[in-house]
PyMOL CGO cylinders between C-alpha atoms (Angstrom):
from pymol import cmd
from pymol.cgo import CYLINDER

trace = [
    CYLINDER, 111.18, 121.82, 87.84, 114.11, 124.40, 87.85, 0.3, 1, 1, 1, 1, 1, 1,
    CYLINDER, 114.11, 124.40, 87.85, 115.19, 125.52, 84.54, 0.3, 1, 1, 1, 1, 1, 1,
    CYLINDER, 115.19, 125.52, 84.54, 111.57, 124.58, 82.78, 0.3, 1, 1, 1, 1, 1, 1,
    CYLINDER, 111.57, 124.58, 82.78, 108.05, 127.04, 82.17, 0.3, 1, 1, 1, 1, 1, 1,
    CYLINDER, 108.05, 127.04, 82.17, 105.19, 125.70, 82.23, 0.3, 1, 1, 1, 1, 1, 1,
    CYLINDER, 105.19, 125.70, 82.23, 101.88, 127.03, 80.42, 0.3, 1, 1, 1, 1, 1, 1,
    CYLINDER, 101.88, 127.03, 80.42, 98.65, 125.71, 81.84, 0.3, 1, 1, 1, 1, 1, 1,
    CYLINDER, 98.65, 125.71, 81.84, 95.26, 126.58, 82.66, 0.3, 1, 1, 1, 1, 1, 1,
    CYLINDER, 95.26, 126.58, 82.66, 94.01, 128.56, 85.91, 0.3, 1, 1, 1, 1, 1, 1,
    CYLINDER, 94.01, 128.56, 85.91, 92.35, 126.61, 88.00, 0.3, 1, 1, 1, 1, 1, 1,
    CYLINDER, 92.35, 126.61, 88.00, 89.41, 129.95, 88.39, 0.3, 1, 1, 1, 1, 1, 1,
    CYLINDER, 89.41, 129.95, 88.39, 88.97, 129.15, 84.20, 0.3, 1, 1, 1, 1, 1, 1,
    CYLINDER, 88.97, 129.15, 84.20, 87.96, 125.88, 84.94, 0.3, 1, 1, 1, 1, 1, 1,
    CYLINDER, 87.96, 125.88, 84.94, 85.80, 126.41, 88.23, 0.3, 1, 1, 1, 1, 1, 1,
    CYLINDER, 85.80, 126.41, 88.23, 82.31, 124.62, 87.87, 0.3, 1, 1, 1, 1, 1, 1,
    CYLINDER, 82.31, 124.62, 87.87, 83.06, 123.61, 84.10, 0.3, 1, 1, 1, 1, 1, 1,
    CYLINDER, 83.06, 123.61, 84.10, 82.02, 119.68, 84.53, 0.3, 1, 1, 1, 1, 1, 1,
    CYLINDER, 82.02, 119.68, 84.53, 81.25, 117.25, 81.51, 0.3, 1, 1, 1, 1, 1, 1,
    CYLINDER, 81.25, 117.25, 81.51, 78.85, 114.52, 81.13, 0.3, 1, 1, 1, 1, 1, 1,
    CYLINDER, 78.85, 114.52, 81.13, 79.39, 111.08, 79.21, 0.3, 1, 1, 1, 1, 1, 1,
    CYLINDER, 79.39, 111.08, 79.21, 79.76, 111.45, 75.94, 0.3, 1, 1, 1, 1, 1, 1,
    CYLINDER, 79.76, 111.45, 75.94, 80.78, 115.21, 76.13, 0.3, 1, 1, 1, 1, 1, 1,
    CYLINDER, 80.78, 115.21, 76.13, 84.47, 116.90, 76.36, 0.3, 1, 1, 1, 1, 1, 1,
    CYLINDER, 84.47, 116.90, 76.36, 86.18, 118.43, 79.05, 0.3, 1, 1, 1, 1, 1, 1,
    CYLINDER, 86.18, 118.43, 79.05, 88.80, 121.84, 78.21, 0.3, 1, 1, 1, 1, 1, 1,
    CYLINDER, 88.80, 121.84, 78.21, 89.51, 119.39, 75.11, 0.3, 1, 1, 1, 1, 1, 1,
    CYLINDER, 89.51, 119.39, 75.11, 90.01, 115.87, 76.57, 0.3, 1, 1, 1, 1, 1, 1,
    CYLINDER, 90.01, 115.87, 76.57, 87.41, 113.30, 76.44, 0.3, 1, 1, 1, 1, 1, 1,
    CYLINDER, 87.41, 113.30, 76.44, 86.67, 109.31, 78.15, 0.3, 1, 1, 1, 1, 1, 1,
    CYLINDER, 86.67, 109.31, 78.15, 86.58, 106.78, 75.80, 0.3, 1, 1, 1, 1, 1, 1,
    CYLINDER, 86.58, 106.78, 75.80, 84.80, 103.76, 76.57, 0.3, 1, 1, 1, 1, 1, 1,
    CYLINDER, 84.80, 103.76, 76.57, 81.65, 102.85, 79.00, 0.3, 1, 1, 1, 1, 1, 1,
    CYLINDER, 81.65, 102.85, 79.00, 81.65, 105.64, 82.10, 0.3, 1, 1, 1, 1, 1, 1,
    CYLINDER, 81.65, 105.64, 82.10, 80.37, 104.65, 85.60, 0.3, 1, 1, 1, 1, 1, 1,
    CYLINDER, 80.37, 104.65, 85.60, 76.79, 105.40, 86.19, 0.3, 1, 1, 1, 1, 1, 1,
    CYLINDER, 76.79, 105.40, 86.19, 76.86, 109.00, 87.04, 0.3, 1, 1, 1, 1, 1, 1,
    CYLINDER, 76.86, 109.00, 87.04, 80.45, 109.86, 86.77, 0.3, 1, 1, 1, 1, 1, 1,
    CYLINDER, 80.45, 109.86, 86.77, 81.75, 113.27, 85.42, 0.3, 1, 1, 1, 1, 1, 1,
    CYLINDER, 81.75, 113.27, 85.42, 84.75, 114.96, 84.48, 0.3, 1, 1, 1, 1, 1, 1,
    CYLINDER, 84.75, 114.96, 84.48, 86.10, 117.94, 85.95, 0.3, 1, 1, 1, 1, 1, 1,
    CYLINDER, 86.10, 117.94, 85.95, 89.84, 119.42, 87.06, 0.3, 1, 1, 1, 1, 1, 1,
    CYLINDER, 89.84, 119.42, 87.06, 91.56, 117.16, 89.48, 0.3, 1, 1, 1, 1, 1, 1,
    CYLINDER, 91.56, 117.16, 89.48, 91.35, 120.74, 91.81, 0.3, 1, 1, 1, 1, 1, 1,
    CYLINDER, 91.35, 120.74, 91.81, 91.51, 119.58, 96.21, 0.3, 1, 1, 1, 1, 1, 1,
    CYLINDER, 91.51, 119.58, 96.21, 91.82, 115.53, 94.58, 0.3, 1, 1, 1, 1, 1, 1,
    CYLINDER, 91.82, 115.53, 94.58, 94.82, 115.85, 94.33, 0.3, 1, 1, 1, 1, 1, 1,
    CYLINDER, 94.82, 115.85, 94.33, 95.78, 114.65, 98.17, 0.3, 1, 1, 1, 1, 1, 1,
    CYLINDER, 95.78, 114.65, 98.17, 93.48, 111.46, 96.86, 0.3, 1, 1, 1, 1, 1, 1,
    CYLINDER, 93.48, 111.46, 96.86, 96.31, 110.64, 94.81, 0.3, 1, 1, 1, 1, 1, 1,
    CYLINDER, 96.31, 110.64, 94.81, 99.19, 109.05, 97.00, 0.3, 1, 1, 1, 1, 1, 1,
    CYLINDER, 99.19, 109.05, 97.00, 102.66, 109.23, 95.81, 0.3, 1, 1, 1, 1, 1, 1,
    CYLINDER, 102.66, 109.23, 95.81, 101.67, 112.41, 93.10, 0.3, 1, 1, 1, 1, 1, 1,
    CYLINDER, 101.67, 112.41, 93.10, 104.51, 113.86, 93.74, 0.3, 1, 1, 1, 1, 1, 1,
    CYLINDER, 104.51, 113.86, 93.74, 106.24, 110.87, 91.39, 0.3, 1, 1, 1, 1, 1, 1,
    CYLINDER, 106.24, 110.87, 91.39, 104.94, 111.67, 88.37, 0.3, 1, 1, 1, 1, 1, 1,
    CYLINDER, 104.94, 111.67, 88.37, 107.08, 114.37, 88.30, 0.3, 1, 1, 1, 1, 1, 1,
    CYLINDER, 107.08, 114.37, 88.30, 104.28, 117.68, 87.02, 0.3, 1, 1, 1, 1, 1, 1,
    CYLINDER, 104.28, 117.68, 87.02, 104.11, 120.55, 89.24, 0.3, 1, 1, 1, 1, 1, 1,
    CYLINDER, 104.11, 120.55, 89.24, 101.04, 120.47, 91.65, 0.3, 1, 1, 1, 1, 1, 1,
    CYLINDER, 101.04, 120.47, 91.65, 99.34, 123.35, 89.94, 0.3, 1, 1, 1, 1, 1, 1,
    CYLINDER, 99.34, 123.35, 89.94, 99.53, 122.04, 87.01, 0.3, 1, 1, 1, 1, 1, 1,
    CYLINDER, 99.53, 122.04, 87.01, 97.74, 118.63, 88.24, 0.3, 1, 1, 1, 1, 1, 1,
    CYLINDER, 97.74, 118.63, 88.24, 95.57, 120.36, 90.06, 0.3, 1, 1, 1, 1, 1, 1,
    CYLINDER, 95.57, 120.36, 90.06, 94.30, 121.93, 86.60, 0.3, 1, 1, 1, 1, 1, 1,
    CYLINDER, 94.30, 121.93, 86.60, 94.31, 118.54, 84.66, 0.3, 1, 1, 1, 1, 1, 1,
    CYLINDER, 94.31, 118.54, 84.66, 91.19, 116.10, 83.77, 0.3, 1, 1, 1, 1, 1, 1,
    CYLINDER, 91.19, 116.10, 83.77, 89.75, 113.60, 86.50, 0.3, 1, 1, 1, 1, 1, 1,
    CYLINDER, 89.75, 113.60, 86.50, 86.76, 111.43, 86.49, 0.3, 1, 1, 1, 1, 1, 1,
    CYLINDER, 86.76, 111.43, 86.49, 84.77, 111.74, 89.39, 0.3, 1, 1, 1, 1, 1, 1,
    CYLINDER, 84.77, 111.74, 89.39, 81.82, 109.53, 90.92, 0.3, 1, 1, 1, 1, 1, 1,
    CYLINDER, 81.82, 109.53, 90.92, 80.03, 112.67, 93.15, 0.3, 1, 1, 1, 1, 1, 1,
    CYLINDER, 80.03, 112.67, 93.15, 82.75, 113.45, 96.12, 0.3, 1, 1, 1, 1, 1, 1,
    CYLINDER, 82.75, 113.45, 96.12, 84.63, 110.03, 95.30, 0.3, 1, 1, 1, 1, 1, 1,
    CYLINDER, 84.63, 110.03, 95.30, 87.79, 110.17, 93.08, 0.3, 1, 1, 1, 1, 1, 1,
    CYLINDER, 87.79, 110.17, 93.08, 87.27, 107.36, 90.40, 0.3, 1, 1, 1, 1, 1, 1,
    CYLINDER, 87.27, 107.36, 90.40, 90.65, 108.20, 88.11, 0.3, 1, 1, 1, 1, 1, 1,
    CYLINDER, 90.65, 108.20, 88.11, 93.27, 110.96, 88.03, 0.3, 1, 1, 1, 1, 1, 1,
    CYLINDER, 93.27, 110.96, 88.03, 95.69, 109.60, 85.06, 0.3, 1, 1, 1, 1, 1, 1,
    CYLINDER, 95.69, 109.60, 85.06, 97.88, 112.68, 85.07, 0.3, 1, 1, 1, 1, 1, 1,
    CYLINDER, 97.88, 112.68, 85.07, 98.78, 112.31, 88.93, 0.3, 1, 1, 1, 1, 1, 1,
    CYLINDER, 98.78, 112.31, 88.93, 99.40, 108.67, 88.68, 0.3, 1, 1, 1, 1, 1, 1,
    CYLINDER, 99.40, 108.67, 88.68, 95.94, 108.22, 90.22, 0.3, 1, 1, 1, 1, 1, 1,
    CYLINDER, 95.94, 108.22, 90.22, 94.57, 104.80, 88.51, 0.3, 1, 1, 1, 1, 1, 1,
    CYLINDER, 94.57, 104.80, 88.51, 93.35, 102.14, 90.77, 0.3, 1, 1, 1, 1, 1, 1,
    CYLINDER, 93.35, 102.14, 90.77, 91.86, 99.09, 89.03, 0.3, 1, 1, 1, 1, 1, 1,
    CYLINDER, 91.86, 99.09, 89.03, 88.46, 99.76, 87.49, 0.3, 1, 1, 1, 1, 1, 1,
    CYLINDER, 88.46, 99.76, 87.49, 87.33, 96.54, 86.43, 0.3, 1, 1, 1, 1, 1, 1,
    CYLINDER, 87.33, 96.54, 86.43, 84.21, 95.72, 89.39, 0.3, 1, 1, 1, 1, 1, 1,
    CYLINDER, 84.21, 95.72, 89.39, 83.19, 99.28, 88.47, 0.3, 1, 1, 1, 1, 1, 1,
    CYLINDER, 83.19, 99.28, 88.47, 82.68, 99.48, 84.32, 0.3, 1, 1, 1, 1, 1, 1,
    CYLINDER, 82.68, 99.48, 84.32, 84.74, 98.15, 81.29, 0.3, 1, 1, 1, 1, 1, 1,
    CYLINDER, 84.74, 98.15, 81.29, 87.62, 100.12, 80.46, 0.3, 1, 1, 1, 1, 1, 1,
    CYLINDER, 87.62, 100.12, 80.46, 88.08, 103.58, 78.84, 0.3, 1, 1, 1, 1, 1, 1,
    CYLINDER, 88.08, 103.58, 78.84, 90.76, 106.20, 78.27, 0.3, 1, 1, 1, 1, 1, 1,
    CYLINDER, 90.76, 106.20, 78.27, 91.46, 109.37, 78.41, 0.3, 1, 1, 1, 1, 1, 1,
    CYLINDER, 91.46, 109.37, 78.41, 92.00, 111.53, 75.21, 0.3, 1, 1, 1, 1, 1, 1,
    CYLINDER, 92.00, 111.53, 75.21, 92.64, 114.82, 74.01, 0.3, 1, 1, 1, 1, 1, 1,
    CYLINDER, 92.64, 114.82, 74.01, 90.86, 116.02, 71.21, 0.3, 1, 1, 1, 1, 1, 1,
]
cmd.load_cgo(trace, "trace")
């Protein structure tokens, strides 16, 4: 966005850095029950798994660098990029949060 700076993470600082249930991710956390086997990690190559990203109006790189929850290769949730399809036959809800 012209006129704006952003400060974010590199996406090479958060290479391979994955949490489990229960633990926290570069700060943010899930809240709530996680689907079996899920993990979060950076958005990274999801981000094409996210339809109309562009509307959410953050610069890619900076999506690119921001929490997802992940189910192995499948794309679960992406909040940041507008990426939130409807959970409910998978687990009860939960939240992102930063802490």
């Amino acid at each position: 966005v012209k006129g704006q700076m952003w400060a974010f993470r590199e996406a090479r600082s958060l290479a391979g850095v994955v949490a489990g249930e229960g633990q926290a991710w570069d700060g943010w956390r899930i809240e709530g029950r996680w689907p079996e086997g899920a993990e979060l990690r950076a958005l990274g190559a999801g981000i094409t798994r996210c339809g109309d990203w562009r509307a959410v109006d953050l610069p890619r790189a900076v999506l690119m660098v921001s929490p997802a929850l992940w189910q192995g290769d499948a794309l679960i949730a992406a909040p940041h990029a507008g990426f939130w399809p409807d959970l409910a036959p998978i687990t009860a809800p939960f939240r992102f949060s930063r802490r």
